[in-house]
C-alpha positions in Angstrom: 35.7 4.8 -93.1 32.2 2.9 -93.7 31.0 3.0 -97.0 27.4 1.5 -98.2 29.2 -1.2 -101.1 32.0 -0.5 -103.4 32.3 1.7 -105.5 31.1 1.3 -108.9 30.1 2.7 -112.3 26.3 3.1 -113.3 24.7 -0.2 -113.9 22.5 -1.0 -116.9 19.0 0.4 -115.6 17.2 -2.6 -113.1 13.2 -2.6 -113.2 12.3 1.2 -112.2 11.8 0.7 -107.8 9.8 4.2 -107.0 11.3 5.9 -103.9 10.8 9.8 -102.5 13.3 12.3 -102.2 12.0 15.3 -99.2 14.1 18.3 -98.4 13.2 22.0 -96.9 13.7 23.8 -100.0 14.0 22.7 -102.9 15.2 22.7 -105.6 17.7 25.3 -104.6 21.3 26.3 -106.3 22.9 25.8 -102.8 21.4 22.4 -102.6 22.5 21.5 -106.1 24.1 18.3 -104.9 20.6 16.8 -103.9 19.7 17.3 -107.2 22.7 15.9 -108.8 22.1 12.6 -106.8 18.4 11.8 -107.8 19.5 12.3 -111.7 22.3 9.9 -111.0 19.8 7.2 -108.8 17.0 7.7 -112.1 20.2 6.7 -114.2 20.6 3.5 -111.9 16.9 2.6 -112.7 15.0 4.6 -109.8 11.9 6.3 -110.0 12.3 9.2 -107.8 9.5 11.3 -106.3 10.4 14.7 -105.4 9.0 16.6 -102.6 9.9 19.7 -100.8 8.3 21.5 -97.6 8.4 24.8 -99.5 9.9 26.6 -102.7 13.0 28.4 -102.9 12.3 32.4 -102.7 14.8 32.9 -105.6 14.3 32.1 -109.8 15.7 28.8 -110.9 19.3 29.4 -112.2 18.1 27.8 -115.5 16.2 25.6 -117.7 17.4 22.9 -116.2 16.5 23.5 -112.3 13.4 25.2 -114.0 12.2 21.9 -114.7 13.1 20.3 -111.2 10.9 22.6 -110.1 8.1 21.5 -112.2 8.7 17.8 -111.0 8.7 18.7 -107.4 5.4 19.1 -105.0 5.7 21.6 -102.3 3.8 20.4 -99.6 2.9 24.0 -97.9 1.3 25.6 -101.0 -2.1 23.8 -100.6 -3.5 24.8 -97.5 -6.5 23.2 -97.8 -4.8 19.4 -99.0 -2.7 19.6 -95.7 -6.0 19.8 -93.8 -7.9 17.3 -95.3 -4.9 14.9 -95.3 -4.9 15.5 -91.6 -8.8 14.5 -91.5 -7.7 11.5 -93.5 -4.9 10.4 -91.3 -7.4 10.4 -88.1 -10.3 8.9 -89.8 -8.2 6.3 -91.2 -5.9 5.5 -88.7 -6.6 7.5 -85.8 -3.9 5.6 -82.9 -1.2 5.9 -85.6 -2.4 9.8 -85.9 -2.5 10.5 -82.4 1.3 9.0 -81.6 2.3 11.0 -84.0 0.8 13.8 -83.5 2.0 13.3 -79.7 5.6 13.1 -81.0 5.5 16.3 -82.6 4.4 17.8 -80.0 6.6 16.7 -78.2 9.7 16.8 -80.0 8.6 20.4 -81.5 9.3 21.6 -77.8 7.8 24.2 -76.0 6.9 27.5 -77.5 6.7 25.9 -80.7 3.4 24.1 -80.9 2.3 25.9 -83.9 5.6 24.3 -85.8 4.5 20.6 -84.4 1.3 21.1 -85.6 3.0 22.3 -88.9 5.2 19.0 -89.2 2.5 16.7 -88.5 0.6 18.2 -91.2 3.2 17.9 -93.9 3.5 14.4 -92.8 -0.2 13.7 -93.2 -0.4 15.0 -96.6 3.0 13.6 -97.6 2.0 10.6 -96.4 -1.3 10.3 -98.6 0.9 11.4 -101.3 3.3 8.3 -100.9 0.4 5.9 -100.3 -1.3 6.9 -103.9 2.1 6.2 -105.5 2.9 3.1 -104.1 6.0 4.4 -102.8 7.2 2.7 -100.1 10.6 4.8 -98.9 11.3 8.2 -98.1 14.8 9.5 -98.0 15.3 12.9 -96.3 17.8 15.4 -97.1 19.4 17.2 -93.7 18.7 15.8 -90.0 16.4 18.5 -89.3 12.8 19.4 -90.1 13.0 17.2 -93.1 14.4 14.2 -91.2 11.2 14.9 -88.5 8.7 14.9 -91.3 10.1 11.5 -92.6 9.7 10.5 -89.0 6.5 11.6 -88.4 5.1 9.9 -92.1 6.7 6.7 -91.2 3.9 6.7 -88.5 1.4 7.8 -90.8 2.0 5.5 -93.9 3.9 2.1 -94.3 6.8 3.8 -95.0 10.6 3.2 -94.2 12.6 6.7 -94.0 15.9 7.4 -93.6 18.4 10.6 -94.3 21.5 12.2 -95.0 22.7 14.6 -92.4 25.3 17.1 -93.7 26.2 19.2 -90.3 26.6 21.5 -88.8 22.9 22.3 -87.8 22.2 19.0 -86.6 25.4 18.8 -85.0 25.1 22.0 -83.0 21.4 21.4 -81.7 21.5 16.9 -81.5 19.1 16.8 -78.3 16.3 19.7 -79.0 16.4 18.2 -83.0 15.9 14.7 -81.0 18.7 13.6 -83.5 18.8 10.0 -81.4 15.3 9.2 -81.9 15.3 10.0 -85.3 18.5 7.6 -86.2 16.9 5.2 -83.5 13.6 4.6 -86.1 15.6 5.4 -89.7 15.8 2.2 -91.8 19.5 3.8 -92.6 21.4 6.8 -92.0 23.8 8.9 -94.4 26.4 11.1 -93.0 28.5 13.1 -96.2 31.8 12.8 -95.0 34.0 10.2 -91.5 33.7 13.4 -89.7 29.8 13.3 -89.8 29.4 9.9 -89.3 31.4 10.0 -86.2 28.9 12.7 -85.1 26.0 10.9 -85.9 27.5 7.7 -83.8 28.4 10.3 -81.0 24.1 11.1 -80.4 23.1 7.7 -81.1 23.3 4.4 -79.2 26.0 1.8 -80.3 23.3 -0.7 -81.3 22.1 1.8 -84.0 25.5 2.4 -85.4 25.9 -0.1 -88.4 22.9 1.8 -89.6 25.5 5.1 -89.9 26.8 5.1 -93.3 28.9 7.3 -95.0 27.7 8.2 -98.6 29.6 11.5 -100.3 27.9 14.4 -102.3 29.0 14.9 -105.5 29.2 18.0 -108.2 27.0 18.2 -110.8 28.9 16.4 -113.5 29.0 19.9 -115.7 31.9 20.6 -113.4 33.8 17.7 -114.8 33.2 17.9 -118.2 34.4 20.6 -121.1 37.8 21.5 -119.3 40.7 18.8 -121.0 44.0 18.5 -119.6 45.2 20.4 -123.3 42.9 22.8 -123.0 43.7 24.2 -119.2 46.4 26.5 -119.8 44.6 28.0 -123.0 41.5 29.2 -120.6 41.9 33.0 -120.0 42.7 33.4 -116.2 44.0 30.0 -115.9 46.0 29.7 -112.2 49.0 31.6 -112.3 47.5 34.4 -114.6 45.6 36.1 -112.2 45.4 37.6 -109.0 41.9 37.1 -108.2 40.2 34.6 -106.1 36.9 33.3 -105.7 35.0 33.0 -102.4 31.2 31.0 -103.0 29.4 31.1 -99.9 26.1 31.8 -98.0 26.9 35.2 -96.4 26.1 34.3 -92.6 28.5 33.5 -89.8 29.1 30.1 -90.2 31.1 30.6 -93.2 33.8 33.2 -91.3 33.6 35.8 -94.2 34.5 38.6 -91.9 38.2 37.2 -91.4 38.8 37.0 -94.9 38.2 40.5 -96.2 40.4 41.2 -93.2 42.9 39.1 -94.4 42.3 40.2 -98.4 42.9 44.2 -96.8 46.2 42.9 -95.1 47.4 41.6 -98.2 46.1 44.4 -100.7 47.9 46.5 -98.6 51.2 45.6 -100.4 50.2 43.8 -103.4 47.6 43.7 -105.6 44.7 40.9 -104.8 41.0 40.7 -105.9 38.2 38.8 -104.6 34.8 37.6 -106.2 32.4 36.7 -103.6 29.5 35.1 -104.9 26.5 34.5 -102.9 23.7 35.9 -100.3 22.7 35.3 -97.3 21.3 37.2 -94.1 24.7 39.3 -93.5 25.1 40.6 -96.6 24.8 44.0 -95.5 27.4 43.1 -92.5 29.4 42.1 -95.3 29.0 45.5 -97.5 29.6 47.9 -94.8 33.4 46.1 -93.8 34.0 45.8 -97.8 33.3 49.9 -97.3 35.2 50.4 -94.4 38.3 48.7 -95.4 38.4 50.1 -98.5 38.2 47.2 -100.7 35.6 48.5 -103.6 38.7 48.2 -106.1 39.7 44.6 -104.8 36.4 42.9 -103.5 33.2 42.2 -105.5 29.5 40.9 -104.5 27.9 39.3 -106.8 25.2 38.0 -105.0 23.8 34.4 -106.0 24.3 33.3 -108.9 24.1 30.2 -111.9 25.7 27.4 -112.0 27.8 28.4 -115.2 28.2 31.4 -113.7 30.2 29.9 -110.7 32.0 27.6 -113.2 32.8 30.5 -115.0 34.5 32.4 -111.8 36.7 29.1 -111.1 37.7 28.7 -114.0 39.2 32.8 -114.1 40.4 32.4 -110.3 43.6 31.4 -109.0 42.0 29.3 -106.0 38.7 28.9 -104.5 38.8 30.5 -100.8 36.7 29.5 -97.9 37.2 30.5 -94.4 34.5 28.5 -92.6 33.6 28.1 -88.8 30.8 25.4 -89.2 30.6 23.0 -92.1 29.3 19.6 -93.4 31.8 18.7 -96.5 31.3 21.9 -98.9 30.5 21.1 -102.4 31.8 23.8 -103.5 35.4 22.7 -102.6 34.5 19.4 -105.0 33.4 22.0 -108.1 36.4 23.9 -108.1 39.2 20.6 -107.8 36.8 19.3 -110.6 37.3 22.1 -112.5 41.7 22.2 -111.5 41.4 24.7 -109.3 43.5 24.5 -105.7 41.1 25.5 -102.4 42.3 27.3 -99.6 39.9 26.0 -96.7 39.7 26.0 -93.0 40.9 22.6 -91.1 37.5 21.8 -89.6 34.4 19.1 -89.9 35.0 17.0 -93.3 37.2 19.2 -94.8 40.6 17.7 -94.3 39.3 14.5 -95.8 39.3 16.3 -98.9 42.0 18.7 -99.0 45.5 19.0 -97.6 48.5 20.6 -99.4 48.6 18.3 -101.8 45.6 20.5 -103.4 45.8 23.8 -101.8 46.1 25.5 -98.2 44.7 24.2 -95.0 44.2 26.7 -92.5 43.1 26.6 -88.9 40.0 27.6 -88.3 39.4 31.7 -86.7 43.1 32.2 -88.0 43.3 35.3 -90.1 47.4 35.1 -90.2 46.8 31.6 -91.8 44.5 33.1 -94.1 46.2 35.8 -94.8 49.4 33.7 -95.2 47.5 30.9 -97.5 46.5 34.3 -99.7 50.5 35.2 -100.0 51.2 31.9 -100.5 48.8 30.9 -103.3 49.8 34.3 -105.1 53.6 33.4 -104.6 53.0 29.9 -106.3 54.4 29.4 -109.7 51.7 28.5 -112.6 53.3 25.0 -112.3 52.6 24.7 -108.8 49.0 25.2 -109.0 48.5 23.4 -112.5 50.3 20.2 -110.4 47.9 20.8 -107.7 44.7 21.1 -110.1 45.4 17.7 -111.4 46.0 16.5 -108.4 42.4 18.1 -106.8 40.6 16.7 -109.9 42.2 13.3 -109.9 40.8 13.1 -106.1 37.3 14.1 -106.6 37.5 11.9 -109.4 38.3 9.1 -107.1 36.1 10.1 -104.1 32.8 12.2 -105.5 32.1 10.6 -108.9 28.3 11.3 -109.0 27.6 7.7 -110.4 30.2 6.2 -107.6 28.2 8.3 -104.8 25.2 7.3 -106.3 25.7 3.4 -106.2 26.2 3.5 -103.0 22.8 4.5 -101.7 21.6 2.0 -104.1 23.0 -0.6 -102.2 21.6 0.7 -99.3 18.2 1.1 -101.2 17.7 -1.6 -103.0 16.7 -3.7 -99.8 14.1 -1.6 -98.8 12.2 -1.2 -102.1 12.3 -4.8 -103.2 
């Protein structure tokens, strides 16, 4: 495994270097982790710029994303500043405009002209944007439209770029995403787990692959704070008091949510079993109507999206996190409930089993739902000090591996060159 420098406690704060942070959405509570690495780089002594290509639809979870919000500049709410940054570009440096405008168009493919036009436009105006702050790196969140906007700016502006892909998106679509070029240009790249990396080195040319770095996500640092080793046993639900688990996902396919109300039925059938699932998505009313016809309404809850302490709240009262996945970067999810002692059943695929192994939970093949169902049966079997054993192990590991301030000192090294 490559990783950008060793790891390292927060330094005292260096002379502020001003840098941008660009994502789709943001902030977002799903994307909690890009949030929880700019407060830990402004702790190191950057001044990070936030910008996002659009607001999330939903209300902040709380005061604290609330004020994110406030900090951040959406670059598709002011139609008319996206035009006359496009004006600007051209009359200013019209060869630089045209070549980019040519590689949106054609990297946007065909059919999708009015979504070139769109990137190139962000660019423009986020480019103006960077040049009136003096900032002189963007750093993209995800390999896709945010990494093509970085692209495209770095045309515009005087501006190194680079990204963190987290799979699977970019993974499952490398040549119409034009992933290649876009590591090809980067000034670095930043896969979350080995897994990614290796993907990123698989659509890129071997010259470009020192460039591939591997920099983890971390939880927000809530999750490892308030729970002592003393105090574990005395929370109400604590593992081996309970038969519920907790499942927090995006309802859509990737996640394999189908599979493990299957399993939970199989189960319920001849004990009792209860599952939380908290979060939204587009199949959420796939996901009602087999809750319905499987008869789980006493056993399985939707709770739609919800807060962070919310979510702590549910690990905290489950016997293990759950998470059936077909398609995944390295979930952050599985980090918030080790942080907070809690063992994970998750699927063997992507990053995942560079995380967890039975040392810290159950890991299950993939499209199994025998495994799952099996990992259910086993967790509930498990004596309370089984899974206390294997919450301090899971804690003790993201400890180790996804300290925010650890995660966070590693892109610095890989910053600080380019900002000097």
């Amino acid at each position: 495994m490559q990783w950008a420098g060793a790891s390292r406690r927060a330094s005292p704060p260096r002379a502020r270097a001003a840098i941008a942070y660009l994502s789709n959405v943001y902030p977002k509570i799903s994307h909690s982790f890009i949030q929880t690495e700019i407060a830990a780089l402004e702790r190191q002594g950057f001044a990070v710029h936030r910008f996002t290509v659009r607001r999330a639809g939903e209300a902040p979870a709380d005061a604290a994303e609330r004020a994110e919000a406030a900090r951040t500049t959406a670059l598709l709410e002011d139609r008319g500043a996206l035009a006359s940054a496009m004006l600007d570009r051209f009359a200013r440096h019209p060869r630089a405009a045209l070549r980019a405008l040519q590689l949106a168009w054609r990297t946007g493919g065909s059919g999708n002209r009015i979504r070139a036009l769109a990137y190139f436009a962000e660019a423009a105006l986020l480019a103006c944007r960077l040049e009136a702050a003096g900032v002189s790196h963007l750093h993209a969140h995800f390999g896709t439209n945010p990494a093509m906007v970085a692209r495209l700016v770095a045309r515009l502006a005087r501006v190194t770029y680079s990204f963190t892909a987290h799979g699977p998106d970019e993974f499952d679509a490398p040549r119409g995403l034009d992933l290649p070029g876009k590591i090809a240009e980067a000034a670095f790249v930043v896969g979350v787990s080995s897994f990614g990396r290796g993907q990123l080195m698989r659509w890129s040319h071997p010259d470009h692959w020192p460039r591939i770095h591997v920099v983890h996500c971390a939880p927000d640092p809530a999750f490892f704070a308030g729970l002592a080793a003393d105090d574990a046993a005395t929370i109400e639900g604590a593992p081996g008091d309970d038969t519920r688990f907790v499942c927090v996902a995006r309802l859509s396919a990737q996640k394999g949510l189908p599979l493990l109300l299957e399993a939970v039925a199989r189960v319920a059938a001849r004990r009792p079993i209860r599952l939380d699932l908290i979060g939204g998505g587009e199949d959420e009313a796939i996901i009602a109507a087999q809750i319905a016809r499987l008869g789980l309404g006493g056993a399985v809850t939707l709770h739609g999206w919800a807060s962070p302490e919310t979510i702590r709240d549910a690990l905290r009262s489950a016997r293990a996190l759950v998470l059936p996945s077909f398609a995944e970067g390295l979930p952050v999810v599985l980090m918030e409930a080790m942080a907070l002692r809690r063992p994970v059943i998750a699927t063997a695929i992507a990053g995942i089993p560079e995380l967890v192994d039975g040392e810290v939970g159950w890991l299950v093949p993939s499209g199994c739902v025998n495994a799952i169902e099996q990992a259910l049966d086993a967790a509930l079997d498990a004596w309370p000090e089984e899974l206390e054993q294997m919450g301090e192990r899971a804690r003790a590991r993201v400890l180790e591996r996804h300290d925010p301030e650890r995660c966070a000192a590693r892109m610095v090294d890989l910053l600080e060159p380019l900002v000097r």
